[in-house]
LONU-358743 format. One record per residue (C-alpha): residue in one letter; x, y, z. Coordinates in steps of 0.001 Angstrom, whole numbers, padded with zeros to 6 digits, always signed. Example, Ala and Ser with C-alpha at 12.3 -4.5 7.8 and 13.67 -1.06 7.14 Angstrom:
// residues 2
A+012300-004500+007800S+013670-001060+007140
// end
This chain:
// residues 225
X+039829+050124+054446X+038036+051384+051465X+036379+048752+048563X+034879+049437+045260X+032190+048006+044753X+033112+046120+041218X+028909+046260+040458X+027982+049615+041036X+031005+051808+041647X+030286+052347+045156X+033190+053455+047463X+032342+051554+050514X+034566+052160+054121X+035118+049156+055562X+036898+048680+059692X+038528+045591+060230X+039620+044318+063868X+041498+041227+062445X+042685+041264+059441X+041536+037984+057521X+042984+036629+053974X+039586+036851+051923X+036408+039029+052898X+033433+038593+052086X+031731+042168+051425X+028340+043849+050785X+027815+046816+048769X+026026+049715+050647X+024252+050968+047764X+023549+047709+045328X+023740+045140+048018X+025700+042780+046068X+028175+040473+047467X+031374+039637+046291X+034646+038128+047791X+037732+039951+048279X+041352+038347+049168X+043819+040153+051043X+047204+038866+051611X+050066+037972+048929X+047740+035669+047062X+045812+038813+045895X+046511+039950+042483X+046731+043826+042053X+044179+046077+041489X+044082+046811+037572X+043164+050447+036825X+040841+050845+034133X+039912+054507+031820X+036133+055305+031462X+036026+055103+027219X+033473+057999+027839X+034423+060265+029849X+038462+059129+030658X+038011+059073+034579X+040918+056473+035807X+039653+054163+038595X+040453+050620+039712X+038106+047918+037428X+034827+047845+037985X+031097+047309+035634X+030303+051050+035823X+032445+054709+035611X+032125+055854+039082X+031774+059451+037247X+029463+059248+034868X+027642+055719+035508X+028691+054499+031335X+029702+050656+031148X+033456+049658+031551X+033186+045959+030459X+031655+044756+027033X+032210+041470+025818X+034223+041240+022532X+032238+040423+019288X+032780+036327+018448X+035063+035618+015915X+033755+033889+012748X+035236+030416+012798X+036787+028872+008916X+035917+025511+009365X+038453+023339+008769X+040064+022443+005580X+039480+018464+005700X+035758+019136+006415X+035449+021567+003684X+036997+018808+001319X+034385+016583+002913X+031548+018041+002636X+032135+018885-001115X+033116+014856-001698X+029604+014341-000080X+027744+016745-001905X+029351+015096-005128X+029009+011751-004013X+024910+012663-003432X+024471+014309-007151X+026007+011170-008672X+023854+008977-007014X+020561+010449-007235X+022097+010553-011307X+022862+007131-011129X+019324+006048-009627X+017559+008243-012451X+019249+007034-015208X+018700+003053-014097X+014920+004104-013688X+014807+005844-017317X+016151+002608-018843X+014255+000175-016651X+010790+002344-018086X+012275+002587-021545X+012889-001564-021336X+009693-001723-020128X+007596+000331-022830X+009517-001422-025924X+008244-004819-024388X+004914-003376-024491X+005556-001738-027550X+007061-004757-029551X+004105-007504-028009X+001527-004629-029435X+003174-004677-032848X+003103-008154-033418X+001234-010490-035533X-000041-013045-033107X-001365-009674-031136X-003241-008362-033731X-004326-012013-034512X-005643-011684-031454X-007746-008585-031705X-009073-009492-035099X-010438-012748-033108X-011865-010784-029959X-013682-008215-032554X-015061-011639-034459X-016377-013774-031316X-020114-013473-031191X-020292-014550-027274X-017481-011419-026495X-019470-009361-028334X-023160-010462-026248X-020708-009627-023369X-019222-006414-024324X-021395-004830-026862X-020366-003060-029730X-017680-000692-030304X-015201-002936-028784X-011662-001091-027823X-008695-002834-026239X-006570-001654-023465X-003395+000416-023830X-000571-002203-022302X-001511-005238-023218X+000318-008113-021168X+001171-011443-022115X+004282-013419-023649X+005338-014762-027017X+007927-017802-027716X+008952-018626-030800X+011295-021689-032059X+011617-020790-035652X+008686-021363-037910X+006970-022719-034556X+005427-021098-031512X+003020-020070-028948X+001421-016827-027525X-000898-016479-024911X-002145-012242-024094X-004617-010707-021456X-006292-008220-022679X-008665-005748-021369X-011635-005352-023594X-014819-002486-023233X-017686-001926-025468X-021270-000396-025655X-022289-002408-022392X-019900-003327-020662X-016077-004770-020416X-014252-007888-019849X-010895-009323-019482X-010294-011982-022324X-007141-014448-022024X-006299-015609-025990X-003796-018774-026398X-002250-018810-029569X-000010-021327-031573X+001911-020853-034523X+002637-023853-037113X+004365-023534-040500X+004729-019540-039620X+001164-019318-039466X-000833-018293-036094X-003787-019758-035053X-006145-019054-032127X-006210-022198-029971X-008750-021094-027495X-009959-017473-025502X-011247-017174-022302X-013502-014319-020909X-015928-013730-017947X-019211-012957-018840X-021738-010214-017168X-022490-012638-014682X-019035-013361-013700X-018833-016640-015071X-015987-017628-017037X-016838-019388-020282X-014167-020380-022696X-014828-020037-027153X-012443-022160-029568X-012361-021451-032947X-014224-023041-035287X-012606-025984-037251X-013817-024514-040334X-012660-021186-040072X-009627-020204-042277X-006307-019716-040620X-004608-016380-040338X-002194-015800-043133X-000191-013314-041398X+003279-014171-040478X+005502-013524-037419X+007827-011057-038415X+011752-011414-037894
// end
């Protein structure tokens, strides 16, 4: 019985005494194994053509002629995804631009909000009231020294009931030796601010508290709108 080896192309003789339904065969040449059936549950032997050289033998990895490949492995097909996860993926990608949009555009306006509060308790009279009286105090200015500038956001709160009112700021206060944080209270009667009291820390830490003197004039300056 001759076999091929299907490795090497190797035309191997084999003698049988019995003859069995599968075999189990070494090549002479290679030495690889492989398992051949005999019987009517074999399939027949396909005959393949070298692509080089157009020797005809029965299928194996190599041309028994001239040694070139018989087998290669077809290139993989690109795959088109699907057209629901196309549609998907686009929804997502829309869905992800709209929030991020979304989130940016609540953050401008929450920043915007935030600077015209800034902007409006800056402008007002009871906040330049209070700078006027911070630039005036004799113990803020033992504290702080000349040359007194304020801080860029001030913070505080105004609440007014018509021709009434009261303000109260925290503001951040440096000079020629030092700087200080000075809370001002303010209350406005007849649409006229007053100072009611400040209170500061001094170089030694210690808070100390100046009210106005009962002599001094009240601002004129009233609370617009």
């Amino acid at each position: 019985m001759i076999v091929i080896c299907p490795f090497c192309g190797n035309i191997n003789q084999i003698k049988m005494k019995r003859l069995h339904p599968t075999l189990e065969i070494t090549c002479r040449r290679c030495g690889a194994r492989h398992t051949l059936e005999i019987g009517i549950t074999s399939q027949a032997t396909a005959m393949v053509e070298c692509p080089l050289c157009g020797h005809r033998q029965i299928r194996a990895y190599t041309c028994v002629k001239c040694g070139a490949g018989l087998t290669a492995k077809p290139a993989p097909r690109a795959e088109m995804p699907p057209v629901e996860d196309s549609r998907r993926d686009i929804f997502s990608k829309r869905y992800k631009t709209l929030t991020i949009t979304a989130v940016a555009v609540v953050i401008l306006i929450f920043l915007g909000t935030i600077a015209g509060v800034f902007f409006m308790l800056k402008r007002s009279d009871a906040y330049r009231i209070s700078e006027t009286f911070i630039r005036n105090s004799d113990e803020i200015q033992k504290t702080v020294g000349e040359n007194i500038r304020f801080g860029l956001i001030p913070v505080g709160s105004v609440k007014l009931s018509g021709r009434e009112g009261t303000a109260n700021f925290k503001v951040s206060v440096k000079g020629s030796r030092g700087s200080t944080v000075v809370r001002v209270y303010l209350r406005k009667s007849q649409g006229t601010w007053r100072v009611a009291s400040a209170l500061y820390t001094d170089k030694f830490g210690i808070k100390r508290l100046v009210v106005p003197s009962s002599g001094s004039p009240p601002s004129k300056r009233k609370q617009r709108n």
